[in-house]
C-alpha positions in Angstrom: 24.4 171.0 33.3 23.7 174.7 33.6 24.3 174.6 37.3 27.7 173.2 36.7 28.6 175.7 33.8 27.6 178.3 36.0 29.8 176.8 39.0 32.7 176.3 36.3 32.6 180.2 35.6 32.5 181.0 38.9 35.4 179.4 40.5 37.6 180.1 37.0 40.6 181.5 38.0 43.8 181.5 35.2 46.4 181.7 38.3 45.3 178.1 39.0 44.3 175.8 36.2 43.6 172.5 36.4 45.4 169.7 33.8 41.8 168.8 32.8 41.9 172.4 31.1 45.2 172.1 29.5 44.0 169.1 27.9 40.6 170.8 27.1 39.7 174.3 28.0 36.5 174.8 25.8 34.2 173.6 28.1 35.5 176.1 30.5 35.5 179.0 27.8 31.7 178.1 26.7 30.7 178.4 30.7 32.2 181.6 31.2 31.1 183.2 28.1 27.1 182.1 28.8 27.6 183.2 32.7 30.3 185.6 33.4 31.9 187.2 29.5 33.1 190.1 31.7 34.9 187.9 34.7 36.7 189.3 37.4 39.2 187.2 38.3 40.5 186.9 41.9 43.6 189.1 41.0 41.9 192.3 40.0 42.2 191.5 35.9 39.0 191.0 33.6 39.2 187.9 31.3 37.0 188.3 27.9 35.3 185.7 26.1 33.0 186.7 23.7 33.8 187.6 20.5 31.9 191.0 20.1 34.3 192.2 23.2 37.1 191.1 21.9 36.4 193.2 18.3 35.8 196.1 20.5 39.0 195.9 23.1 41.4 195.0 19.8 39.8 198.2 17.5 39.7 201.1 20.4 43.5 201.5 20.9 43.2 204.1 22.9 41.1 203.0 26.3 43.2 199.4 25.7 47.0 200.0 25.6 49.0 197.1 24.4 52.1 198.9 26.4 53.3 196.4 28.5 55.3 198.4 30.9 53.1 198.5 34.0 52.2 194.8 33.8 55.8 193.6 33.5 57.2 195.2 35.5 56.3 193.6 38.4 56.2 190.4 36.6 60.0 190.5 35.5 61.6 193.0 37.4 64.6 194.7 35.5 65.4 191.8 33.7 66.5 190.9 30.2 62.6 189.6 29.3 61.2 193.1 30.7 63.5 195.1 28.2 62.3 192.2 25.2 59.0 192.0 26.0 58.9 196.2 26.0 60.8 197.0 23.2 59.2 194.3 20.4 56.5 195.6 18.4 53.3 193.6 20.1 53.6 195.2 23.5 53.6 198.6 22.4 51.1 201.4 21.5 50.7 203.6 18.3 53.4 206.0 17.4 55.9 203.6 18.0 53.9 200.5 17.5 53.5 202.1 14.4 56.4 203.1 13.1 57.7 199.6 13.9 55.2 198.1 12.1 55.8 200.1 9.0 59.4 198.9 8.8 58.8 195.5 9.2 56.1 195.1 7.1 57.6 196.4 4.5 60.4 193.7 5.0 57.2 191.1 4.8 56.2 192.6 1.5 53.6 190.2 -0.6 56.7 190.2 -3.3 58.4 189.4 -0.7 57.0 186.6 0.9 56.0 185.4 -2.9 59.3 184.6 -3.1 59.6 182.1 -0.6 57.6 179.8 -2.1 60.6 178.1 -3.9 62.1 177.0 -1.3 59.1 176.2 1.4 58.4 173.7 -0.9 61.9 172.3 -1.3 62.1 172.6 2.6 58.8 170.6 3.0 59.7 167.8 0.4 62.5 166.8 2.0 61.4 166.5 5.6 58.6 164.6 3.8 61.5 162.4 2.1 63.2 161.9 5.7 59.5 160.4 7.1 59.3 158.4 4.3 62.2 156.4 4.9 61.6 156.3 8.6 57.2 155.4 8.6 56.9 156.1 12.2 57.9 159.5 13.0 57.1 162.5 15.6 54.9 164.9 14.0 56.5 167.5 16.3 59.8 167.1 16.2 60.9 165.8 12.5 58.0 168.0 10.8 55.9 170.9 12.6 58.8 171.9 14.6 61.4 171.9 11.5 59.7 174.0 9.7 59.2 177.6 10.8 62.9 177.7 12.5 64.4 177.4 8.9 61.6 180.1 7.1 63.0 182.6 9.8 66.3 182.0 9.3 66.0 182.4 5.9 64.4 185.2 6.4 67.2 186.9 9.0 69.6 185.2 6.6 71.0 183.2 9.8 73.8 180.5 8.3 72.4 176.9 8.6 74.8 175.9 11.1 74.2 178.2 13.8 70.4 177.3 14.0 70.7 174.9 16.3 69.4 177.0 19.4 66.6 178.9 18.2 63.5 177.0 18.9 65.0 176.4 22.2 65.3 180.5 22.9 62.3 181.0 21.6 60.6 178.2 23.7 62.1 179.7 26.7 61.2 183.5 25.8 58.0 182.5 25.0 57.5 180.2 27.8 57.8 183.3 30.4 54.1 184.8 29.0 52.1 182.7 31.2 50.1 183.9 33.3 51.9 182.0 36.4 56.3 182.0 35.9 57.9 179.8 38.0 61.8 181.2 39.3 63.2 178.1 37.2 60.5 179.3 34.0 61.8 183.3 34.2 65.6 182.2 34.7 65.4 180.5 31.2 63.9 183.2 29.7 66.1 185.3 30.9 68.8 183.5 29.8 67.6 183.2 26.7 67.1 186.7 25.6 70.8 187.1 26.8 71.9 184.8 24.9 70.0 186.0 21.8 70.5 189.2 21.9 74.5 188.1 22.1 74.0 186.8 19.1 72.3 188.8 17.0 74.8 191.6 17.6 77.0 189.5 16.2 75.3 189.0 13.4 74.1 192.5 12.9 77.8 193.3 12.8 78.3 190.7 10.1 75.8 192.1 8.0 76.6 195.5 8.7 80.1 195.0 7.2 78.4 192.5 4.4 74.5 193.5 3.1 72.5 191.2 1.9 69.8 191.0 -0.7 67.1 193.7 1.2 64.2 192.1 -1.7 65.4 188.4 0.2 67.3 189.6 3.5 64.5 190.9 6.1 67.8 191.7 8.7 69.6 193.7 5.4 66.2 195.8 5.4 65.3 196.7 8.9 69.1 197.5 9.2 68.6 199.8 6.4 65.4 201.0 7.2 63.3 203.1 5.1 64.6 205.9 1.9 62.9 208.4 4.1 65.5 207.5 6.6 63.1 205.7 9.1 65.3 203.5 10.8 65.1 201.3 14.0 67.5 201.8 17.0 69.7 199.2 17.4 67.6 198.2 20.9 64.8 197.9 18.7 66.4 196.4 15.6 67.8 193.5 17.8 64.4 192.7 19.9 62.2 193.2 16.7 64.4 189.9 15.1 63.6 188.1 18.4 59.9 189.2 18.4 60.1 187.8 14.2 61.3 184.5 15.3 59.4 184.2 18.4 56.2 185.3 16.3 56.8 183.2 13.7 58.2 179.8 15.1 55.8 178.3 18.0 52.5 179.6 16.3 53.1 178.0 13.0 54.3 174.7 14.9 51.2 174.6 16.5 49.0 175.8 13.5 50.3 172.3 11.8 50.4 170.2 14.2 46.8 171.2 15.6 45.7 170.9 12.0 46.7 167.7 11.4 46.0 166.3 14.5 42.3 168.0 14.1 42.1 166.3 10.7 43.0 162.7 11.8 40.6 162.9 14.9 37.3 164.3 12.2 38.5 161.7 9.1 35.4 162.7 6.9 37.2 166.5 6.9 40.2 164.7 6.2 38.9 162.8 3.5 36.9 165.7 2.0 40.8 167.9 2.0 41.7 164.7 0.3 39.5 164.8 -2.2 39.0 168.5 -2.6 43.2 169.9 -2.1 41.6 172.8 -3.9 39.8 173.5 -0.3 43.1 174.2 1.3 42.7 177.6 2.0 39.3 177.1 3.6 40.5 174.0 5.6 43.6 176.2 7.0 41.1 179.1 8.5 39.2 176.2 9.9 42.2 174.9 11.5 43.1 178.7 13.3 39.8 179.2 14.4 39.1 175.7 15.9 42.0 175.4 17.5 44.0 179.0 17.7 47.9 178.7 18.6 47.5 181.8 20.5 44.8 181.9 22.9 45.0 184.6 24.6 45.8 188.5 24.6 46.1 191.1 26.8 45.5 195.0 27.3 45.2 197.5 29.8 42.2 200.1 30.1 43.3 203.7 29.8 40.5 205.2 30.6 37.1 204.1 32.9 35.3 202.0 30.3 31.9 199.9 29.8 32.4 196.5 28.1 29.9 194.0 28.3 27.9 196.1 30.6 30.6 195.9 32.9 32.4 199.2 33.9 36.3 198.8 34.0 38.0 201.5 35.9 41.2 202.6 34.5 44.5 200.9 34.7 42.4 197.6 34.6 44.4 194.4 32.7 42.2 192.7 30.4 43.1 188.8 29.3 41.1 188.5 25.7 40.5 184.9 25.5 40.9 183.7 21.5 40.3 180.8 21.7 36.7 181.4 23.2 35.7 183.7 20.7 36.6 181.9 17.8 34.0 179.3 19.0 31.5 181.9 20.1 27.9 180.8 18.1 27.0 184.7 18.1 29.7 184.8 15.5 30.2 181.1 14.3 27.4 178.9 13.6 27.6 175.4 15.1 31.0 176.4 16.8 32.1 173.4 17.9 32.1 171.5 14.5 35.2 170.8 13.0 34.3 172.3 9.4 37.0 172.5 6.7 34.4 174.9 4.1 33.1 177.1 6.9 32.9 180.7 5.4 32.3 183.3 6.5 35.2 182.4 9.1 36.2 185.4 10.3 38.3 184.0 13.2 40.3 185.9 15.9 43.5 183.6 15.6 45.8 186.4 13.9 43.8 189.4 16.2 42.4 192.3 14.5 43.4 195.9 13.9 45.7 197.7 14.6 47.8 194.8 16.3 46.6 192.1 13.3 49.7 189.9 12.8 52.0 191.2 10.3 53.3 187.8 9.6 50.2 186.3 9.2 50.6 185.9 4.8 53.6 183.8 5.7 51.8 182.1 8.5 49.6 181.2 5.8 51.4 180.4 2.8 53.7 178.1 5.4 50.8 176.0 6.5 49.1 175.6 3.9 52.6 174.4 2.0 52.8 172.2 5.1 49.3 170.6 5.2 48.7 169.9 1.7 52.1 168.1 0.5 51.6 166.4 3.9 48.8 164.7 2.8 49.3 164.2 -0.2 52.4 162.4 0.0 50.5 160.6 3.5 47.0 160.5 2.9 46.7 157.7 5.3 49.1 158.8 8.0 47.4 158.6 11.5 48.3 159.5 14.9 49.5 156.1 16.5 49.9 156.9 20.0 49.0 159.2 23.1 49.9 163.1 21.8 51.3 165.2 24.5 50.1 168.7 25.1 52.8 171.8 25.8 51.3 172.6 29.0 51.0 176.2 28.0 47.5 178.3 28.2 48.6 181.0 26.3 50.3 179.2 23.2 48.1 175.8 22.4 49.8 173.0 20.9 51.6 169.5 21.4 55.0 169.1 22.6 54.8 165.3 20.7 52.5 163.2 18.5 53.6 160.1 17.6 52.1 159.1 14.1 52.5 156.2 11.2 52.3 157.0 8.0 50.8 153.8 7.0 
């Protein structure tokens, strides 16, 4: 067994993954943290798997740049998804990273967010309603899916009937991060942040001429910016909406549907949420770590630096792998139980500082809404056929699972 976790580390290589890992790459993650945490991969980059690195490369901005500009631009060229993906707010460095930040946060204000409540529920009931006239439904598509689109654009204030092709640009936006982007992968993307950004001008015009509620209306607030007179350009203004819907929509998918999917496959932690709804909170860190929507992160070293015992010379790209230190035993005992009261649980699955999600309260408050009227309306719901996977390394989730609510 060692012998072939040490052979697994050693002929790891992200540019060429094997469906066996997209179906399950833990096994992969455990053998390269206990024989290679530091690897070199064939094309130059260092890919991270403990958890103690990862701390370390997320807390030293300064010898691990987020800027994106060097690694992209090979990657996209001067294209649509270069300008998105160097403009948004997770692919840049402190003072602008900053400044960004500060804006937006203060649009995700704990009032705020508070405030949707209201009408998450109302949302959640009635998809709950629709299943419940239906008994065999796609977890995916008529629940997980439905949900974060519509807290977005209620947040951006977007009018319910141009929705309709969101989750598809942000699928295809997104969908360019892998590691390896087909022509066909990068044209979509392309397309889409065209498209998008089209838009949203429009849009920004429309509320522009008409302000919304800035206490409700996130777009209303970064368009008026702060009463110091901190404001966003209008190139960042319109990525920074993509980077909120993009951020918000296929993490919070996943982080449902992994959680109910991980509930029905351990049924005693099932049964326990059941019993115990109070445990909610707990249950839904559980869920992040054991399964993380986002899986992996990247920087570039700055600087020559030692991690591991490894020295990295500068201008190094780093992959940190999430979803193999959130089952690292240094940090988490027993890792690779499914535990619904683990605490302390201080998982990786929303990063840590300086670039620690700014969404992640509403990440929260949206799946644990999600999760716990699920099963409590369907506390004997059960996944009835084969689920499929999205394919993705980076973003972890199911494209379909077909369940039965009785």
């Amino acid at each position: 067994m060692n012998a072939d976790a040490k052979a697994l580390a050693a002929s790891f290589d992200l540019e060429k993954l094997t469906p066996e890992f997209y179906d399950d790459p833990y096994p992969t993650y455990r053998a390269l943290r206990e024989n290679e945490p530091v690897k070199r991969l064939p094309n130059g980059t260092v890919f991270l798997t403990r958890y103690d690195d990862l701390v370390t490369t997320y807390k030293n901005t300064k010898s691990f740049s987020s800027d994106k500009k060097r690694e992209f631009a090979p990657k996209y060229g001067d294209t649509p998804l270069y300008e998105h993906h160097t403009t948004s707010l997770v692919f840049n460095d402190p003072p602008s990273h900053t400044r960004v930040r500060r804006l937006i946060m203060g649009a995700l204000s704990p009032r705020a967010i508070a405030s949707m409540e209201g009408d998450l529920i109302k949302l959640v009931d009635g998809l709950l309603d629709t299943i419940a006239a239906k008994g065999a439904f796609e977890l995916i598509e008529d629940f997980a899916a439905s949900i974060p689109i519509e807290v977005i654009g209620n947040l951006l204030d977007v009018p319910h009937e141009e929705r309709g092709p969101l989750r598809d640009w942000s699928l295809a936006i997104l969908g360019a991060l892998e590691p390896v982007v087909s022509p066909e992968v990068g044209a979509r993307g392309n397309k889409a942040v065209a498209d998008f950004l089209a838009y949203l001008q429009t849009l920004v015009a429309r509320r522009r001429a008409k302000p919304g509620n800035p206490e409700r209306d996130v777009l209303t607030r970064l368009i008026q910016g702060e009463e110091n007179g901190e404001r966003l350009s209008e190139k960042e203004l319109l990525h920074n909406c993509i980077f909120l819907l993009n951020a918000g929509h296929e993490t919070t998918t996943n982080l449902i549907g992994n959680g109910l999917v991980a509930l029905d496959r351990h049924p005693d932690q099932k049964q326990r949420l059941i019993d115990n709804p109070d445990m909610i909170k707990t249950a839904l860190e559980e869920m992040l770590r054991y399964e993380s929507s986002n899986q992996l992160g990247n920087r570039m070293t700055t600087e020559r630096v030692e991690l591991g015992g490894v020295v990295l010379d500068a201008g190094t790209s780093v992959t940190l792998c999430i979803g193999a230190a959130n089952r690292d035993p240094a940090q988490f005992p027993d890792p690779e139980r499914f535990d619904i009261a683990r605490t302390p649980n201080r998982h990786l699955a929303f990063a840590t500082g300086a670039h620690q999600c700014a969404g992640m309260a509403l990440a929260r408050l949206e799946g644990a809404i999600a999760i716990s009227r699920f099963l409590a309306r369907f506390p004997n719901y059960a996944v009835s056929g084969q689920p499929v996977r999205g394919g993705r390394v980076r973003f972890r989730g199911f494209l379909s699972v077909p369940c039965a609510i009785d």
